[in-house]
DRENPAVO-489652 format. One record per residue (C-alpha): x, y, z; residue in three letters. Coordinates in Angstrom, 2 decimals. Layout:
PT_X_Y_Z_ALA
...
//
This chain:
PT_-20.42_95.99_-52.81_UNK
PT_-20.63_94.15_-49.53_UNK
PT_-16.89_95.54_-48.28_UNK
PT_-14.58_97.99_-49.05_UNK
PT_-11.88_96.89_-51.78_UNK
PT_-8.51_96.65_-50.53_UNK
PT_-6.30_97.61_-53.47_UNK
PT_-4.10_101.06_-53.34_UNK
PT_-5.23_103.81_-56.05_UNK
PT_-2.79_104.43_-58.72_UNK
PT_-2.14_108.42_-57.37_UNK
PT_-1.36_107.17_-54.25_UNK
PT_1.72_105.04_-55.29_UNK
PT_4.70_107.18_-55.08_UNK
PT_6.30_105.91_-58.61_UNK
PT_3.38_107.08_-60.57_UNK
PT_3.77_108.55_-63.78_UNK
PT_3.98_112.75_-62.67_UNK
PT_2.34_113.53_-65.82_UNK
PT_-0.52_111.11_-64.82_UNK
PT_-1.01_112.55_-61.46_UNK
PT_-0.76_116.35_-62.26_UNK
PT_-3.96_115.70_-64.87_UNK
PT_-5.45_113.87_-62.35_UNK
PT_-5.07_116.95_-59.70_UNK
PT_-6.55_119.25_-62.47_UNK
PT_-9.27_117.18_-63.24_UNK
PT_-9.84_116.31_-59.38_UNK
PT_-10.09_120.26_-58.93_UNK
PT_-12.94_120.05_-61.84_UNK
PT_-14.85_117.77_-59.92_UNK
PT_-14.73_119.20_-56.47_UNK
PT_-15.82_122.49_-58.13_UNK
PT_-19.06_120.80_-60.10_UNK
PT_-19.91_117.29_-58.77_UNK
PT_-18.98_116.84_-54.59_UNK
PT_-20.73_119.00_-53.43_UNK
PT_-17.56_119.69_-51.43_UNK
PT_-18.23_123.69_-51.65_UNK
PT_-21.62_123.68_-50.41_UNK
PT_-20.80_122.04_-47.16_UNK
PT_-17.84_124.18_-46.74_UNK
PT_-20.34_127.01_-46.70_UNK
PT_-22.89_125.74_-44.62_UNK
PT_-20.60_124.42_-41.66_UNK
PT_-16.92_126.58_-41.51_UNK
PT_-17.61_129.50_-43.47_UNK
PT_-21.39_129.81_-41.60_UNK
PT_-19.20_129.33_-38.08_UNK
PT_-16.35_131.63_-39.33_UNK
PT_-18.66_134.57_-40.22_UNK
PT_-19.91_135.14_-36.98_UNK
PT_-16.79_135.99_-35.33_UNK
PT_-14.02_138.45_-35.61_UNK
PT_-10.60_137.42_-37.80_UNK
PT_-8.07_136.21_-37.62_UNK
PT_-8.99_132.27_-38.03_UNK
PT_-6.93_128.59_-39.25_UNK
PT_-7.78_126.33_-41.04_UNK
PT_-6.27_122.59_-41.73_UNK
PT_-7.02_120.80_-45.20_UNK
PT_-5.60_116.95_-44.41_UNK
PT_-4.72_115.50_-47.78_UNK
PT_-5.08_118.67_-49.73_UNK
PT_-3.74_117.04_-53.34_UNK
PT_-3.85_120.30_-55.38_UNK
PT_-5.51_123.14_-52.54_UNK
PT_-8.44_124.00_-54.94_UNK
PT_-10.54_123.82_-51.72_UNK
PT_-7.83_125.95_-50.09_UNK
PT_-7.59_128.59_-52.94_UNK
PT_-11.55_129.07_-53.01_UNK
PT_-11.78_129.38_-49.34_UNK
PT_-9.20_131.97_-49.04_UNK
PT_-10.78_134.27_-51.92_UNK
PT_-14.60_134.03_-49.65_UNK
PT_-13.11_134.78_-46.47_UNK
PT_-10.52_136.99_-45.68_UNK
PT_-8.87_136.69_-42.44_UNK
PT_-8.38_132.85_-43.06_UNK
PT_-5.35_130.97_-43.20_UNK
PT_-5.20_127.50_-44.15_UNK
PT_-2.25_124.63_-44.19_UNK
PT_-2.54_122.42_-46.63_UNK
PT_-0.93_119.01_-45.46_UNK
PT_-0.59_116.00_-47.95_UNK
PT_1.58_113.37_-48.35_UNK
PT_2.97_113.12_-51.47_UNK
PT_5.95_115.48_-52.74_UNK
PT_5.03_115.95_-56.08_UNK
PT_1.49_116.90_-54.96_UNK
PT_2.93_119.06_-52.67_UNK
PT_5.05_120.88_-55.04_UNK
PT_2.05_121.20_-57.64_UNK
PT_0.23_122.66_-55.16_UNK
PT_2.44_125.18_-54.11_UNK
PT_2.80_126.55_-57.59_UNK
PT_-0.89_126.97_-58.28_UNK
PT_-0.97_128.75_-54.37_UNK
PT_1.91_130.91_-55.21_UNK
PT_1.15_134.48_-54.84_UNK
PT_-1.87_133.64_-52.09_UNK
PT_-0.21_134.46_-48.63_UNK
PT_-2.85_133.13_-46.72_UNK
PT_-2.43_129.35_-47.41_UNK
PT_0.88_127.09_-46.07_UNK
PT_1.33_124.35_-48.28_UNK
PT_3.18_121.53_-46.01_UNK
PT_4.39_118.16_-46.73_UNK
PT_3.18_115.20_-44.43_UNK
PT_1.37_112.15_-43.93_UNK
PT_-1.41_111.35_-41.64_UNK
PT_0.21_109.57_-38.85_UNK
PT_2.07_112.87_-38.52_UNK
PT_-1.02_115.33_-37.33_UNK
PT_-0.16_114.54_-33.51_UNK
PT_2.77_116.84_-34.00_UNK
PT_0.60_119.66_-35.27_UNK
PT_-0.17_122.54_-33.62_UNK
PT_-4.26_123.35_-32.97_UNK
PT_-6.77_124.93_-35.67_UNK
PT_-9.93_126.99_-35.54_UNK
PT_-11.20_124.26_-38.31_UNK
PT_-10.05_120.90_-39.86_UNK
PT_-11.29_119.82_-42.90_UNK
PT_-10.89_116.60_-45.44_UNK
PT_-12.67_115.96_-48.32_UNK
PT_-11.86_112.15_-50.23_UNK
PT_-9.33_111.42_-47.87_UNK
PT_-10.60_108.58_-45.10_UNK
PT_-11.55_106.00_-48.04_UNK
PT_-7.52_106.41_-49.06_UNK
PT_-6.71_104.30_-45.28_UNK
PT_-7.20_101.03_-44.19_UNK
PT_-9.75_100.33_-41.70_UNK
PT_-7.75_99.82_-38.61_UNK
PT_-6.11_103.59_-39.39_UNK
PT_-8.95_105.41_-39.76_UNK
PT_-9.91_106.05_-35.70_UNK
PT_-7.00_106.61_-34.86_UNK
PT_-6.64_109.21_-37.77_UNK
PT_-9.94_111.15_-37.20_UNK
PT_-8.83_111.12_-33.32_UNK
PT_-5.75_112.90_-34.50_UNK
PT_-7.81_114.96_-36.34_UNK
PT_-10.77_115.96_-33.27_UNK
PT_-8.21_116.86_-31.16_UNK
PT_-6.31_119.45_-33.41_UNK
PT_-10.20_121.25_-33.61_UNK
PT_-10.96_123.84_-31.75_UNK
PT_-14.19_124.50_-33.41_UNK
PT_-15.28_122.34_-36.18_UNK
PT_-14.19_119.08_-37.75_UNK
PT_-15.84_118.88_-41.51_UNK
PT_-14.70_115.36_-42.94_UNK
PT_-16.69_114.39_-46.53_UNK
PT_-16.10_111.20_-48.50_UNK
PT_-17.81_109.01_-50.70_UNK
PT_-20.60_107.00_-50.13_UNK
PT_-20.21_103.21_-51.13_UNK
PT_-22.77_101.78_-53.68_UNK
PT_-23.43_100.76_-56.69_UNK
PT_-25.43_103.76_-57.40_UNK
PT_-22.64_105.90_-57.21_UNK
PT_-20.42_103.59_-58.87_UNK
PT_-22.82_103.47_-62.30_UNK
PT_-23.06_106.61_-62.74_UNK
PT_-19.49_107.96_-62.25_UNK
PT_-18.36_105.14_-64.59_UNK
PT_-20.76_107.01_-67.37_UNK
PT_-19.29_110.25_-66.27_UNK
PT_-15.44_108.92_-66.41_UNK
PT_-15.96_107.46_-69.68_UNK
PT_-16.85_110.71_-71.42_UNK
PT_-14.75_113.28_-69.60_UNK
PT_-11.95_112.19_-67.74_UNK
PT_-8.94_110.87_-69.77_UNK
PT_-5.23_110.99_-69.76_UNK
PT_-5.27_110.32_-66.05_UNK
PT_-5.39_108.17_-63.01_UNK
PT_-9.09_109.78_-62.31_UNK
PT_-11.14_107.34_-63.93_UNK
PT_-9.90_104.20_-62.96_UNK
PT_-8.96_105.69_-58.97_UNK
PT_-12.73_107.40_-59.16_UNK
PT_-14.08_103.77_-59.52_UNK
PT_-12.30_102.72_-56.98_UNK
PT_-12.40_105.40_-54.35_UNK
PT_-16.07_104.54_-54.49_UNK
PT_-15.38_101.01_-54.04_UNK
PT_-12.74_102.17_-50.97_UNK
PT_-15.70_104.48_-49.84_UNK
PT_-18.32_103.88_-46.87_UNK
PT_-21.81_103.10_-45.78_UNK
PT_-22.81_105.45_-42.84_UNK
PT_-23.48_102.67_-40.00_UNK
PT_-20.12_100.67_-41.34_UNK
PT_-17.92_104.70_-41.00_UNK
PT_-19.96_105.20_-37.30_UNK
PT_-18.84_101.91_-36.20_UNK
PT_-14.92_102.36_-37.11_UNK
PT_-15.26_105.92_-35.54_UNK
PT_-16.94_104.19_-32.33_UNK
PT_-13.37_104.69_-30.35_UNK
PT_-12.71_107.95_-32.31_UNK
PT_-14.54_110.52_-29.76_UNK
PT_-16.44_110.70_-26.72_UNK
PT_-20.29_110.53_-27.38_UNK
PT_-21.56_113.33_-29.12_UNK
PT_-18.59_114.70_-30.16_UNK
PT_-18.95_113.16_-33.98_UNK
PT_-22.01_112.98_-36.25_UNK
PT_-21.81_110.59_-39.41_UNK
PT_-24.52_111.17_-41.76_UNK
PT_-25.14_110.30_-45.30_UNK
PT_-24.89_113.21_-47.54_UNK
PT_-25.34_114.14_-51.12_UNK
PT_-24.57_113.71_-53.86_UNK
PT_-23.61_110.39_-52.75_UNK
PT_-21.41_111.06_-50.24_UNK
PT_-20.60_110.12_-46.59_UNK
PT_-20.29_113.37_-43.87_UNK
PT_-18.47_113.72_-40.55_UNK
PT_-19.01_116.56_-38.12_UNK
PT_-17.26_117.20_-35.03_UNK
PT_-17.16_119.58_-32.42_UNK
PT_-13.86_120.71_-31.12_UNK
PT_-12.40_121.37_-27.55_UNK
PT_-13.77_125.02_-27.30_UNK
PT_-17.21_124.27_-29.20_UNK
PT_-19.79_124.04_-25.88_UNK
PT_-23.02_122.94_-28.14_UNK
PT_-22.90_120.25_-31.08_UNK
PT_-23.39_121.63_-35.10_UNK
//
């Protein structure tokens, strides 16, 4: 896999079959829960940085799809409130069904080249959501994204190889059906990113030190940043 592939993902195409893409947000929800890792690094970075000071804080999920991220942060730390922001109306209104009830998360429909109109957050997070733009968008995009971070910027994705791609094809081929998740999950990974290739599109992102790309696991690309009132580096 010498470069990332090129073609759109079936959920992101706005005349998708709804049926399709609301399995695909269910099963998506699955896999962030068992298989990203996604949780784990949500502890160890924003909830870590969150419970050492006093409530209230914000949080921003870019490209939220169905907020199962959202809904588990809000039940381990009161005092948080998230917006969810994604661009696609019927993943929008999906998730604001299943977050129905739960106050503390905003469920907002928008698209990336939208975040310079937001206002500022505590936190920013994005998890699968940098290997869904082209190359020339994705500086430009995380930019956005540093400077709406006033403490930490968390971005995970998926690391490109055929490692990776192997295995989730076994995985897809015994568990995921009736959805866009097994042909999009191949992909994604296809879309995804080797660590020197992601540092060298974010090159123009930040000032130095202000964004760490590191490989993560399981196989999966990681972004830190520090935000505007963040002195010393995570």
């Amino acid at each position: 896999m010498p470069s990332r592939a090129g073609e759109p993902e079936l959920m992101d195409l706005l005349d998708s079959d709804p049926g399709r893409l609301e399995r695909t947000l269910r099963q998506l929800a699955w896999i962030n829960r068992f298989l990203t890792g996604a949780r784990r690094l949500l502890a160890r970075t924003i909830l870590k940085d969150a419970r050492r000071r006093p409530p209230p804080y914000t949080l921003l999920d870019v490209g939220a799809g169905g907020c199962d991220l959202a809904l588990w942060l809000a039940g381990r730390q009161p005092g948080l409130r998230i917006t969810c922001l994604d661009h696609d109306p019927r993943a929008v209104a999906y998730a604001r069904r299943r977050c129905a009830g739960v106050p503390a998360i905003e469920v907002r429909l928008g698209a990336a080249g939208e975040l310079e109109r937001l206002e500022s957050f505590d936190y920013v997070f994005a998890n699968h959501f940098l290997h869904h733009l082209d190359d020339e968008r994705i500086a430009p995009t995380v930019a956005a994204m540093l400077a709406r971070t006033r403490r930490l910027l968390v971005i995970t994705d998926l690391l490109r190889s055929r490692g990776s791609y192997v295995w989730f094809s076994l995985f897809a081929g015994v568990f995921l059906h009736g959805s866009f998740a097994a042909a999009d999950g191949r992909l994604s990974i296809r879309r995804g990113f080797r660590p020197e290739e992601l540092q060298e599109l974010l090159a123009v992102a930040a000032p130095p030190g202000r964004l760490e790309v590191r490989r993560g696991r399981p196989g999966r690309v990681v972004v830190s940043g520090r935000g505007f009132e963040l002195e010393d580096p995570y």
